[in-house]
C-alpha positions as CSV (number, residue, x, y, z in Angstrom):
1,X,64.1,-15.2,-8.6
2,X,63.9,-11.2,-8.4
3,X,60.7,-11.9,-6.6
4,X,62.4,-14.3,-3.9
5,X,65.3,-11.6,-3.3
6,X,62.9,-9.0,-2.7
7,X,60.6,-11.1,-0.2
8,X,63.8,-12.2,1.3
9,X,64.8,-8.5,1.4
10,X,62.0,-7.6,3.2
11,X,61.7,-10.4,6.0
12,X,65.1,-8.9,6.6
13,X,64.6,-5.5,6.6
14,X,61.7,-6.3,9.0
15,X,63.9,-8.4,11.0
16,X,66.1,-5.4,11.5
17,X,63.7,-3.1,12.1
18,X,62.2,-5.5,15.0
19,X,65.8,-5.9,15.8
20,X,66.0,-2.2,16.2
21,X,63.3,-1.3,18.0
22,X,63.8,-4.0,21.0
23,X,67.2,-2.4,21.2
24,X,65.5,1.4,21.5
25,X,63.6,-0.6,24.3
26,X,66.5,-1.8,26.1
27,X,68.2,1.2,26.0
28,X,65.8,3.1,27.6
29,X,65.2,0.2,30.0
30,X,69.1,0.4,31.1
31,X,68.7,4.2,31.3
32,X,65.8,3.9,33.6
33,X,67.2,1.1,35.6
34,X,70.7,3.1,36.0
35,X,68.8,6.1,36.8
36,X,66.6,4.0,40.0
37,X,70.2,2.7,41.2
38,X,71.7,6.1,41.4
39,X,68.7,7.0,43.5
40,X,69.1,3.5,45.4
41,X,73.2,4.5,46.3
42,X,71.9,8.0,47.6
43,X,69.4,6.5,49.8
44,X,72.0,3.5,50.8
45,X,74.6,6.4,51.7
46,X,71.2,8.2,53.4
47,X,71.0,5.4,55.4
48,X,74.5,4.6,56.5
49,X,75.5,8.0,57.8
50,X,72.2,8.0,59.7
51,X,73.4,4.5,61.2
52,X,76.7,5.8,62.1
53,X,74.8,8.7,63.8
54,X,73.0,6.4,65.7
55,X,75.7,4.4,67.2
56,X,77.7,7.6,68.1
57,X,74.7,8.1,70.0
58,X,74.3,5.0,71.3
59,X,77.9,4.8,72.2
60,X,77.5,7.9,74.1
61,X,74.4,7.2,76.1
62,X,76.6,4.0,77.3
63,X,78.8,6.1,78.1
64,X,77.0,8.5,80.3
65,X,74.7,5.5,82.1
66,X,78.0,4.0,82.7
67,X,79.1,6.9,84.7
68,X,75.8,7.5,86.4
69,X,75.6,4.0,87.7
70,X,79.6,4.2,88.8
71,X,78.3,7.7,90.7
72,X,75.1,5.5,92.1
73,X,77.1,2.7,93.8
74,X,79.9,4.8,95.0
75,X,77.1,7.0,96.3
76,X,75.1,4.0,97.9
77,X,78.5,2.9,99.2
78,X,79.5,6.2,100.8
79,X,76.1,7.1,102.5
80,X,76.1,3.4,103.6
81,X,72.9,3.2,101.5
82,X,71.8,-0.4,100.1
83,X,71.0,-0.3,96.7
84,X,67.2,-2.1,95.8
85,X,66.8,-5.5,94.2
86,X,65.6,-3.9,91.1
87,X,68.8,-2.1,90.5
88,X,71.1,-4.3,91.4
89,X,69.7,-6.8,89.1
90,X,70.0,-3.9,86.4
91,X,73.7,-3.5,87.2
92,X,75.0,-7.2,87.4
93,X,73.7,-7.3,83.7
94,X,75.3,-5.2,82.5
95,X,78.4,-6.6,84.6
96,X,78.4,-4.8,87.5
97,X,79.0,-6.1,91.0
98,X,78.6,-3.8,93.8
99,X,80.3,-5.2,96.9
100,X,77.5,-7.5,98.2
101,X,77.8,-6.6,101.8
102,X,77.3,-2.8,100.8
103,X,74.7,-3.3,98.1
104,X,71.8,-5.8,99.4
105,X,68.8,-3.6,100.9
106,X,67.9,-4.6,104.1
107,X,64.5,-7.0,103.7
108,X,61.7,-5.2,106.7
């Protein structure tokens, strides 16, 4: 009976110990995994602010081709200068449309 109590204290003690150790193992697994998201938000938050840098950009170069192409056709329409096929189609994408009778080149 003592004998049976001590191999039963001894599965258990190695049971625990097993126990243990896979616990040590996690731990340091969630330490590690913590630490790589910590890295992961700084390089999220890396990323964002260089996204919002790049639309302000973007925004602004809009901004300043709108202008230019509002400063072509009122050129074009001032100096009685047609604007060419190629920029014309450029403009009405981007929903612009010069007065036709001003805009059209002449075809030689």
């Amino acid at each position: 009976m003592q004998r049976q109590l001590a191999t039963r204290t001894k599965i258990c003690q190695r049971r625990g110990e097993i126990l243990q150790s896979k616990l040590r193992s996690q731990s340091c697994e969630i330490d590690r995994l913590e630490a790589e998201n910590s890295e992961q938000r700084q390089n999220n938050n890396v990323l964002q602010l260089e996204v919002a840098r790049l639309k302000r950009a973007q925004r602004t170069n809009v901004q300043d081709l709108a202008h230019l192409a509002a400063w072509l056709v009122s050129l074009a329409n001032a100096k009685g200068v047609a604007l060419d096929p190629a920029t014309l189609d450029i403009l009405n994408r981007r929903g612009w449309h010069p007065s036709k009778r001003q805009a059209r080149a002449a075809r030689p």
